[in-house]
C-alpha positions in Angstrom: 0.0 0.0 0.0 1.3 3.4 -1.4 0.6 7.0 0.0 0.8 10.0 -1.9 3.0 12.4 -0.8 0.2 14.3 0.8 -1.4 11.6 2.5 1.8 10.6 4.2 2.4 14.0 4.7 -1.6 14.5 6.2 -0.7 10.7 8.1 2.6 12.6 9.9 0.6 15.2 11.2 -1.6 12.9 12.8 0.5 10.7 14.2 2.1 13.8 15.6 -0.7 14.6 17.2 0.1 14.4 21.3 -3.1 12.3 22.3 -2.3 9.8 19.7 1.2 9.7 20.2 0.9 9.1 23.6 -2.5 6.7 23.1 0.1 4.7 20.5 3.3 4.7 23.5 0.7 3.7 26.1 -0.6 0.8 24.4 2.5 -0.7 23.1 3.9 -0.1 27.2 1.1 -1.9 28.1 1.8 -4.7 25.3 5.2 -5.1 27.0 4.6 -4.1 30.4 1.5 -6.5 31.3 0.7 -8.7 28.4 4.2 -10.1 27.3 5.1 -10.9 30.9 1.5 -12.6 31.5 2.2 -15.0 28.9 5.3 -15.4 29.7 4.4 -17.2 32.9 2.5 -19.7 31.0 5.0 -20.4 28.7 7.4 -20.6 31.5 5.2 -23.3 33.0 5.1 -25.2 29.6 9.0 -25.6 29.2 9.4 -26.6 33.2 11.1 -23.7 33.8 11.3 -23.1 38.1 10.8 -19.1 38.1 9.4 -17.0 40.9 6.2 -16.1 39.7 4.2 -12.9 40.6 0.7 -13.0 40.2 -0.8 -12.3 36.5 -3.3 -10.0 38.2 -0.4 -8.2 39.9 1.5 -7.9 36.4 -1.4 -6.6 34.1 -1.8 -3.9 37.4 1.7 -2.7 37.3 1.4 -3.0 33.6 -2.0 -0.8 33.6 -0.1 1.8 36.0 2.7 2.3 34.1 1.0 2.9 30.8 -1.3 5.3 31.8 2.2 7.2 33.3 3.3 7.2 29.5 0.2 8.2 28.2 0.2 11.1 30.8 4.1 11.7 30.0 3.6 11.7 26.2 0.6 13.8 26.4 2.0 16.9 28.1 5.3 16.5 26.7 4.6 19.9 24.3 2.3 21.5 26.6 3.2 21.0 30.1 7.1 20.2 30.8 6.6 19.8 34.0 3.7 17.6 34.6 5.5 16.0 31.9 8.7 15.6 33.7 7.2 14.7 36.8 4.9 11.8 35.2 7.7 11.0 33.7 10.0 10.3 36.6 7.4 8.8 38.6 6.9 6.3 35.5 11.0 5.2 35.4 10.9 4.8 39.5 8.2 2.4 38.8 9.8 0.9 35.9 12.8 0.5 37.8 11.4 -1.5 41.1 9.3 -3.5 38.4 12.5 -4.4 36.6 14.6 -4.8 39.8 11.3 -7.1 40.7 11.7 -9.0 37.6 15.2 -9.4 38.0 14.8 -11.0 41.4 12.6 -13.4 39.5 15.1 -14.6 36.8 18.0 -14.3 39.2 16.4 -17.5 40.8 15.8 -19.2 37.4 16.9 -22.8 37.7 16.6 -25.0 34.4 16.5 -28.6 34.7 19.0 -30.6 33.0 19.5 -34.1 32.6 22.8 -35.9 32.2 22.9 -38.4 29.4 26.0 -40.4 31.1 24.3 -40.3 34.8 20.9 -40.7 35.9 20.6 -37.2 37.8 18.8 -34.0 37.7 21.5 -31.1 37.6 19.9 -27.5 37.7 21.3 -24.5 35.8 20.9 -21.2 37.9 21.6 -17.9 35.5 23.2 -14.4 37.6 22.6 -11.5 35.4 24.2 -8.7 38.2 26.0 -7.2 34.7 22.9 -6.8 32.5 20.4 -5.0 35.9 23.4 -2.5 37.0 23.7 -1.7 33.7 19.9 -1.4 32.9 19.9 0.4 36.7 22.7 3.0 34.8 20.5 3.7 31.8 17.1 4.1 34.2 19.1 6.9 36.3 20.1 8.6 32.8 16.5 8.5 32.1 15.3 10.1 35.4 18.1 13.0 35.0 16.7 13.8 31.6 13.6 14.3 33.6 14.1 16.3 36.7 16.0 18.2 33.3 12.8 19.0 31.5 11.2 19.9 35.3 14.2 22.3 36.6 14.1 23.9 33.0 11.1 24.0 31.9 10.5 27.6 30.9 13.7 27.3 28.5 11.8 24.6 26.9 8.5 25.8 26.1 10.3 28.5 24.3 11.6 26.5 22.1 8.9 24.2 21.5 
């Protein structure tokens, strides 16, 4: 399917548009947040995998908060900086606990393996220390950009 230059120009602006930019951020946050974790448990169960498992309920909850921070975020990026900012850092302080959360979980993921030359059960267990300090590094770059678009807010309405 081909758009004329106008029409893609026309399908820009809309998807420009701040409530639709945000409504598209939102849902795919919620896509990742509460529904890809959700089915991850099941499929979890289905390969035998031992992880500690919160509740689904819990996860699509989390999942519903922290979209609707995006949404918020995304919507008064242009308009309000700081609502922006603040929605904003509140949304990476719960995305950090929920990955630090998450991280507890696969920290303690122990995969059964069998041994073809013994008749024993040996379990696998997986640290990933390296991969959540650094993803703990880029979440505290994330809130500074933040308190940023709070502390200068003014400068950056003028220029939007």
């Amino acid at each position: 399917m081909y758009y004329s230059r106008s029409e893609a120009t026309t399908l820009k602006k809309q998807l420009d548009r701040p409530a639709v930019r945000a409504l598209l951020m939102s849902s795919l946050t919620f896509l990742s947040t509460a529904v890809a974790p959700a089915l991850g448990k099941s499929l979890a169960q289905r390969f035998n995998l031992f992880i500690q498992l919160l509740d689904p309920l819990v996860i699509g909850l989390i999942g519903a908060v922290v979209s609707v921070m995006v949404f918020l975020d995304n919507f008064f990026r242009r308009s309000n900086p700081v609502l922006s900012g603040v929605f904003g850092t509140l949304n990476n302080l719960i995305g950090l606990i929920y990955m630090l959360v998450f991280a507890e979980m696969l920290t303690s993921i122990s995969i059964p393996v069998t041994q073809i030359f013994y008749s024993s059960l040996t379990f696998v267990t997986i640290n990933y220390q390296p991969i959540v300090t650094l993803i703990i590094i880029v979440f505290v770059v994330r809130m500074l950009r933040h308190f940023y678009q709070i502390l200068f807010h003014e400068q950056l309405k003028e220029v939007a």
